[in-house]
C-alpha positions as a LaTeX table, in Angstrom:
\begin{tabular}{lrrr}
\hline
Residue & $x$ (\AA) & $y$ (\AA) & $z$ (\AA) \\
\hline
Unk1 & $-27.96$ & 65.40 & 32.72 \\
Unk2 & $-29.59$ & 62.39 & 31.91 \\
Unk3 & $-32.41$ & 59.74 & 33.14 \\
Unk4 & $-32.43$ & 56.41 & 34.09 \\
Unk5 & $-35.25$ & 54.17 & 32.94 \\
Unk6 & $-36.79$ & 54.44 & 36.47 \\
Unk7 & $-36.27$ & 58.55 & 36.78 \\
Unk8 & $-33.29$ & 58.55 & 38.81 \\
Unk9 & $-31.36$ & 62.00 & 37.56 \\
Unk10 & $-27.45$ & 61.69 & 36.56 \\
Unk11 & $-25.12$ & 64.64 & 36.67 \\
Unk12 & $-21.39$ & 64.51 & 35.89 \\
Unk13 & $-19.22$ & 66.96 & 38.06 \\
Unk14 & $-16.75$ & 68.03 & 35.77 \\
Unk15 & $-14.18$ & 69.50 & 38.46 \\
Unk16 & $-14.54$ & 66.81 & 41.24 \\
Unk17 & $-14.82$ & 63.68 & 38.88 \\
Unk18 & $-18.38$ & 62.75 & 40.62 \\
Unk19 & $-21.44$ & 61.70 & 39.27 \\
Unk20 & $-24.69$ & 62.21 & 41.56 \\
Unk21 & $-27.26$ & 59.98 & 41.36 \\
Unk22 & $-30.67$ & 62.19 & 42.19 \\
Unk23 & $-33.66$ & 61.03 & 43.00 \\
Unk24 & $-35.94$ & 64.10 & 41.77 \\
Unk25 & $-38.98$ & 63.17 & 43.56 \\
Unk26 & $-37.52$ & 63.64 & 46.81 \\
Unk27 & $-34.48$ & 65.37 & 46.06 \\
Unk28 & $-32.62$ & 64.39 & 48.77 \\
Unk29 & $-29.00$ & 64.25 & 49.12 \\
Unk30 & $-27.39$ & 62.17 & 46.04 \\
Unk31 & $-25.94$ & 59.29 & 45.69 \\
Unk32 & $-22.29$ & 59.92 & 44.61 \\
Unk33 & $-20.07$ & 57.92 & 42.36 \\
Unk34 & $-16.38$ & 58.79 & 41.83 \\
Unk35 & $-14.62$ & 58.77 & 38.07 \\
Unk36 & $-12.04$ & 61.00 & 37.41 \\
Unk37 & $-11.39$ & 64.43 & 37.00 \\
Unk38 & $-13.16$ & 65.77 & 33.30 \\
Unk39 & $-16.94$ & 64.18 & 33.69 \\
Unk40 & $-18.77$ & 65.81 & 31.16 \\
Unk41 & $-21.37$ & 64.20 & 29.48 \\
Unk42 & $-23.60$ & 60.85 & 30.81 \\
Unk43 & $-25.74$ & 59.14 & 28.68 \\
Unk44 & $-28.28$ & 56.15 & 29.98 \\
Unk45 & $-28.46$ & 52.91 & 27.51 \\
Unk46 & $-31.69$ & 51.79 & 26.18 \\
Unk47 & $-32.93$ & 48.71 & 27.22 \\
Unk48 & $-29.59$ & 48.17 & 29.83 \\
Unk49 & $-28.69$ & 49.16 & 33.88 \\
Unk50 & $-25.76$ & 50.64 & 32.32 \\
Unk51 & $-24.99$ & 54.50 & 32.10 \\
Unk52 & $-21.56$ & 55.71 & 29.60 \\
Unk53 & $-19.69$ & 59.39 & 31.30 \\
Unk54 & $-17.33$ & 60.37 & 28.91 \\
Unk55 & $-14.38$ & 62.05 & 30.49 \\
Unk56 & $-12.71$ & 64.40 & 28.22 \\
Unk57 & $-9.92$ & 65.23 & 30.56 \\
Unk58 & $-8.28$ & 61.95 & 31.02 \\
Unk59 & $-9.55$ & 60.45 & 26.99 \\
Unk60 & $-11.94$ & 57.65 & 28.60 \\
Unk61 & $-15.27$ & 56.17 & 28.69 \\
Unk62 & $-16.53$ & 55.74 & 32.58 \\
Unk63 & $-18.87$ & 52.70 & 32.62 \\
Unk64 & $-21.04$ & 52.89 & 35.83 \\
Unk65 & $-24.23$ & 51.32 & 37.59 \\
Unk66 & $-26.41$ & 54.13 & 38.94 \\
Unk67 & $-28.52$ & 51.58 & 40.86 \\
Unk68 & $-25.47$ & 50.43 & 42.59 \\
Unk69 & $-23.99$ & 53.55 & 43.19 \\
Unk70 & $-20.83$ & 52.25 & 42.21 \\
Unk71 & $-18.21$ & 52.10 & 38.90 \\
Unk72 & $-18.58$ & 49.40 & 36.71 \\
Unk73 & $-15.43$ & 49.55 & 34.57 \\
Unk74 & $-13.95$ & 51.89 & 31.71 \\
Unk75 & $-12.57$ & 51.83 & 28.46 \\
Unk76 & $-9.38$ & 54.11 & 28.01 \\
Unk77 & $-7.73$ & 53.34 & 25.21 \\
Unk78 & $-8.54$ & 53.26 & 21.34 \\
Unk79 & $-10.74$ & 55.62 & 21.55 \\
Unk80 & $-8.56$ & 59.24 & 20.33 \\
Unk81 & $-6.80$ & 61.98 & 22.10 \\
Unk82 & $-8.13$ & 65.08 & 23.19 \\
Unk83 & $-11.66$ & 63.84 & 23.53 \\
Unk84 & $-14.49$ & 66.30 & 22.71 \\
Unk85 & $-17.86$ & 65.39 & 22.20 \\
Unk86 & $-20.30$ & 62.22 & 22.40 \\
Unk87 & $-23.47$ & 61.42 & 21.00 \\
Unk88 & $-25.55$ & 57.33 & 21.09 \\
Unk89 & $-26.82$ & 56.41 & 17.80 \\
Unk90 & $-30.76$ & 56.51 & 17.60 \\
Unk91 & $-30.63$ & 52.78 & 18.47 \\
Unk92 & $-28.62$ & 53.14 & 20.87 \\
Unk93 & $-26.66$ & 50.59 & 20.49 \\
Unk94 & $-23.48$ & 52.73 & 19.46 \\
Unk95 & $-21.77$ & 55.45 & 21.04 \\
Unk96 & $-19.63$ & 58.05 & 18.75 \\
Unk97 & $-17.18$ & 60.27 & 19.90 \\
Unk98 & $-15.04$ & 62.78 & 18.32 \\
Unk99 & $-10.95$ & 63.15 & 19.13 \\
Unk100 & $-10.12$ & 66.91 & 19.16 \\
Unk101 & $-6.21$ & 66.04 & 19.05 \\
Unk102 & $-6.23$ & 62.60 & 17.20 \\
Unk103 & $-8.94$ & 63.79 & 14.60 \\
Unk104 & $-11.02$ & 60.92 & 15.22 \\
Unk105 & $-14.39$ & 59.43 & 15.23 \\
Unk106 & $-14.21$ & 56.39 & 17.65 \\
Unk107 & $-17.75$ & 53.97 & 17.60 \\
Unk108 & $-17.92$ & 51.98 & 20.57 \\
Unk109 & $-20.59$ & 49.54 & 21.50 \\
Unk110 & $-23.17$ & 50.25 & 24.31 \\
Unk111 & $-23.61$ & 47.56 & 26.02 \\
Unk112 & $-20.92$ & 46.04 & 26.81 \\
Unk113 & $-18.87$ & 48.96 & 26.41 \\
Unk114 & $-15.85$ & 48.00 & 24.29 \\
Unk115 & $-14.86$ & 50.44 & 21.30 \\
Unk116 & $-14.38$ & 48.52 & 17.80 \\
Unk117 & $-13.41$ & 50.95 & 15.43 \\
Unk118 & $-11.60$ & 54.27 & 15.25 \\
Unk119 & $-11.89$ & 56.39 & 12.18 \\
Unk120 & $-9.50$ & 58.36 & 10.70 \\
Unk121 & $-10.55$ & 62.08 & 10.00 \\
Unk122 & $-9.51$ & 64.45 & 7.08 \\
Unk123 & $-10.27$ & 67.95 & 9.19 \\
Unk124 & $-8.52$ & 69.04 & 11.71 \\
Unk125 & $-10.40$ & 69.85 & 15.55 \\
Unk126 & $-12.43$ & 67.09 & 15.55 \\
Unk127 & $-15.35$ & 68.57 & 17.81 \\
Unk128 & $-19.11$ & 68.29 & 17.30 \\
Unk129 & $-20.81$ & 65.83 & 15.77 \\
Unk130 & $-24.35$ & 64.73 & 15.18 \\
Unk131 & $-26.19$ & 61.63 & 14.32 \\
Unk132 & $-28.69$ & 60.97 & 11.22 \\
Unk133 & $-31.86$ & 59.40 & 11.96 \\
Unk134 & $-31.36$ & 56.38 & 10.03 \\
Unk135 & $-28.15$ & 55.88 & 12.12 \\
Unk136 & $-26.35$ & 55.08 & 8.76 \\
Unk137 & $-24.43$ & 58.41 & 8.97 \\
Unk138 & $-22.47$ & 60.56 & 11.29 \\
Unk139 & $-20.98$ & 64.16 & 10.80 \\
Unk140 & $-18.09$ & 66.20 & 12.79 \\
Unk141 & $-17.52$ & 69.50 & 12.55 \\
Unk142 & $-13.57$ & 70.76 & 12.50 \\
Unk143 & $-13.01$ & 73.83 & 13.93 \\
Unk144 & $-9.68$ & 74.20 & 12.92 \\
Unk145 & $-10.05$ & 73.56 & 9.07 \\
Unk146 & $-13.48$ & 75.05 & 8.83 \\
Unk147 & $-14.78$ & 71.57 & 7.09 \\
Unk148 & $-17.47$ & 68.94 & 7.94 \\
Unk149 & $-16.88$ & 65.52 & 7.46 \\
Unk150 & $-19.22$ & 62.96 & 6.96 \\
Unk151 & $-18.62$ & 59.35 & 8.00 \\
Unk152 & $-20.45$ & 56.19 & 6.84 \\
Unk153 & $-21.20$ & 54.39 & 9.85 \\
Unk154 & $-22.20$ & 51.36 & 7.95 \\
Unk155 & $-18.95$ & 51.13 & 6.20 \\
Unk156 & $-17.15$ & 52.39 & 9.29 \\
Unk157 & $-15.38$ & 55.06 & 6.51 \\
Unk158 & $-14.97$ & 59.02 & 5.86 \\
Unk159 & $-17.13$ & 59.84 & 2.59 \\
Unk160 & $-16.75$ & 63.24 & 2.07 \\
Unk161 & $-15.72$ & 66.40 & 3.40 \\
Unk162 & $-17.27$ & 70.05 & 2.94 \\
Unk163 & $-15.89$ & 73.75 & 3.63 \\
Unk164 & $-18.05$ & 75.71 & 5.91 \\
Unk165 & $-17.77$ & 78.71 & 7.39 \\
Unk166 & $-14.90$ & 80.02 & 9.82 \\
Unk167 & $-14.55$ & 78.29 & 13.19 \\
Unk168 & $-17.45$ & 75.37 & 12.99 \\
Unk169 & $-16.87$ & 75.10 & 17.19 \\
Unk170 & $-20.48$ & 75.17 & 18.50 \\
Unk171 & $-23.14$ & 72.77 & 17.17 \\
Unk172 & $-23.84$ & 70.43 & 14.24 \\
Unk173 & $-27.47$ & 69.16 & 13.98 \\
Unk174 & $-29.31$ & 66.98 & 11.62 \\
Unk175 & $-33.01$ & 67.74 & 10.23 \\
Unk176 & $-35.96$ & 65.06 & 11.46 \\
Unk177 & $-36.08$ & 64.23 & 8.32 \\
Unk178 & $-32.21$ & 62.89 & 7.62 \\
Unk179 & $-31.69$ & 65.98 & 4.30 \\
Unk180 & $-30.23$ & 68.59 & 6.12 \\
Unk181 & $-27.09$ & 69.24 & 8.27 \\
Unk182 & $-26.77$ & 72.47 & 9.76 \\
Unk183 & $-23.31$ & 73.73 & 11.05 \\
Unk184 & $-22.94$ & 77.26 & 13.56 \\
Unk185 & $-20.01$ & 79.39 & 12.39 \\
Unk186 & $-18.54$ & 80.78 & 15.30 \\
Unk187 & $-16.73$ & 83.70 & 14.00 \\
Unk188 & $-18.50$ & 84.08 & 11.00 \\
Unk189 & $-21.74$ & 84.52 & 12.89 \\
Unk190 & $-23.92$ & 82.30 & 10.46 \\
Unk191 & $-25.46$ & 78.96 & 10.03 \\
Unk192 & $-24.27$ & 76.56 & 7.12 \\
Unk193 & $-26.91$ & 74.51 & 5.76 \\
Unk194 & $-25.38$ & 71.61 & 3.93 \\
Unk195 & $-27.62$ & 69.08 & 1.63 \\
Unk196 & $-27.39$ & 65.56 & 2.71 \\
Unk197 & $-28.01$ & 63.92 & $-0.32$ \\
Unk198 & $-24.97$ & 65.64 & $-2.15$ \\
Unk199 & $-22.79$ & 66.97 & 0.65 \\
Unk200 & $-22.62$ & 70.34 & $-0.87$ \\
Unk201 & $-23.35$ & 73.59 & 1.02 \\
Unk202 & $-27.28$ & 74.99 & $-0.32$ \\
Unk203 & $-26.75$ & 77.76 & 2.12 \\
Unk204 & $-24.94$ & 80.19 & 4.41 \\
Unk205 & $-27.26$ & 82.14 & 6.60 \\
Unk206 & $-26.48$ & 85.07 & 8.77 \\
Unk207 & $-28.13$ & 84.93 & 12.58 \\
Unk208 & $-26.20$ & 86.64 & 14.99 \\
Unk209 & $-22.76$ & 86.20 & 17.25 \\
Unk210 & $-21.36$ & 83.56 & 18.11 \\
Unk211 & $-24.25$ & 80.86 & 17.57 \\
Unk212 & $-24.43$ & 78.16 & 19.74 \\
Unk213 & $-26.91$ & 75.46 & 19.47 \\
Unk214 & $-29.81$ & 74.40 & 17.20 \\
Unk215 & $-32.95$ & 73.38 & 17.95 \\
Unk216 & $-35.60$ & 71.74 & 14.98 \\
Unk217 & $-39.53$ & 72.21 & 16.05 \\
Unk218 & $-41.27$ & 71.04 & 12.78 \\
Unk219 & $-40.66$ & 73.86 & 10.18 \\
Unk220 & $-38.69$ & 75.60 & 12.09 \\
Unk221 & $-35.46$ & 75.76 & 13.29 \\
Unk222 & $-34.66$ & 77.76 & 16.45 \\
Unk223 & $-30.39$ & 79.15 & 16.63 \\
Unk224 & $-29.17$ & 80.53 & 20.09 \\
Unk225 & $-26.73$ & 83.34 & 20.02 \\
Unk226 & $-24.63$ & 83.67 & 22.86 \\
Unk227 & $-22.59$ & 87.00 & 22.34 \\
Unk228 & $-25.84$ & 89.03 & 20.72 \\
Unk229 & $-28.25$ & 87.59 & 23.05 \\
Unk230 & $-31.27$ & 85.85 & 21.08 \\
Unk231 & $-32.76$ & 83.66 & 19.39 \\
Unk232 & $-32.88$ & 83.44 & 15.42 \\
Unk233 & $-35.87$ & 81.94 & 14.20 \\
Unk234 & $-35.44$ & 79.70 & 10.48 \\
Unk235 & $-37.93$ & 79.01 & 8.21 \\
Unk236 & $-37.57$ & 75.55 & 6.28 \\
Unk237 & $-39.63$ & 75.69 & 2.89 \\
\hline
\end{tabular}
């Protein structure tokens, strides 16, 4: 879900190819735009009308107006195969997004929406990725070669790759502070925490099965476990 700049709600229906526009102070019936079959994630552009859905069954980038209701336009080619996961630089100016199939990173502008460069990967399952805060750097996780690549979005170039643990599927987050990337093992059960500065792994840490998603809340780092039901709780020193 995301929100527009003047609260309007935007929901991508993943098995109808709709995106409802809802208005949560009323909540009345939505406003409905149709895509395509595989809307899964919307993001709203900073400082633009514009809102990006990326479809991951079809490989393309929806472009749509929410105040109009209506579809502006997409982009469906150069961007990979087998489409996985998006995420806007801090900015917000660029839009990354990982190709499962192709091994990709594609970066595509905002606003307009037209993609400019599409990285070649070393891993293999190009799935999630996360941003640093500087915007300078990106990093994918690949589930299928248990590595993390990181990719120098200033350059527009792969830098280095790193072995993590088995089946990196879940989550990849970046520290507030830009020095540390965490990666969830999926069938290790464990959290990889790999040094930004020198792309090496400082450590593996056990938290449970099957973690899913990371959360940073100043010293702390909060890891969802989907198969053992809780929450590990990580101390940063």
């Amino acid at each position: 879900v995301a929100l527009t700049a003047d609260g309007q709600a935007l929901v991508p229906g993943y098995y109808d190819g709709v995106l409802a526009v809802v208005d949560p102070a009323t909540m009345a019936e939505p406003r409905k735009i149709q895509l395509a079959l595989g809307a899964s994630q919307v993001f709203t552009v900073p400082g633009s009308k514009q809102a990006l859905v990326l479809n991951t069954s079809s490989d393309r980038l929806h472009m749509v107006d929410p105040a109009q209701a209506q579809a502006a336009g997409e982009l469906n080619d150069k961007l990979g195969y087998g489409l996985w996961h998006a995420q806007l630089t801090p900015d917000g100016k660029r839009m990354l997004i990982s190709g499962w199939v192709s091994n990709t990173l594609a970066v595509v502008s905002s606003s307009p929406a037209m993609s400019y460069a599409l990285i070649p990967l070393s891993g293999k399952g190009s799935c999630q990725l996360a941003v640093a805060p500087d915007g300078k750097r990106a990093y994918v996780a690949h589930s299928e070669s248990d590595t993390l690549v990181a990719v120098d979005l200033v350059n527009l170039r792969e830098v280095a790759s790193v072995t993590v643990g088995r089946f990196p599927f879940s989550y990849v987050a970046v520290s507030p502070d830009g020095a540390d990337v965490l990666v969830t093992n999926d069938k290790d059960g464990t959290v990889s925490v790999v040094d930004a500065a020198t792309l090496t792994v400082r450590q593996v840490i056990p938290v449970g099965s099957i973690p899913r998603q990371i959360l940073f809340a100043g010293n702390r780092v909060f890891v969802t476990c989907a198969f053992s039901n809780h929450t590990a709780v990580l101390e940063r020193e």
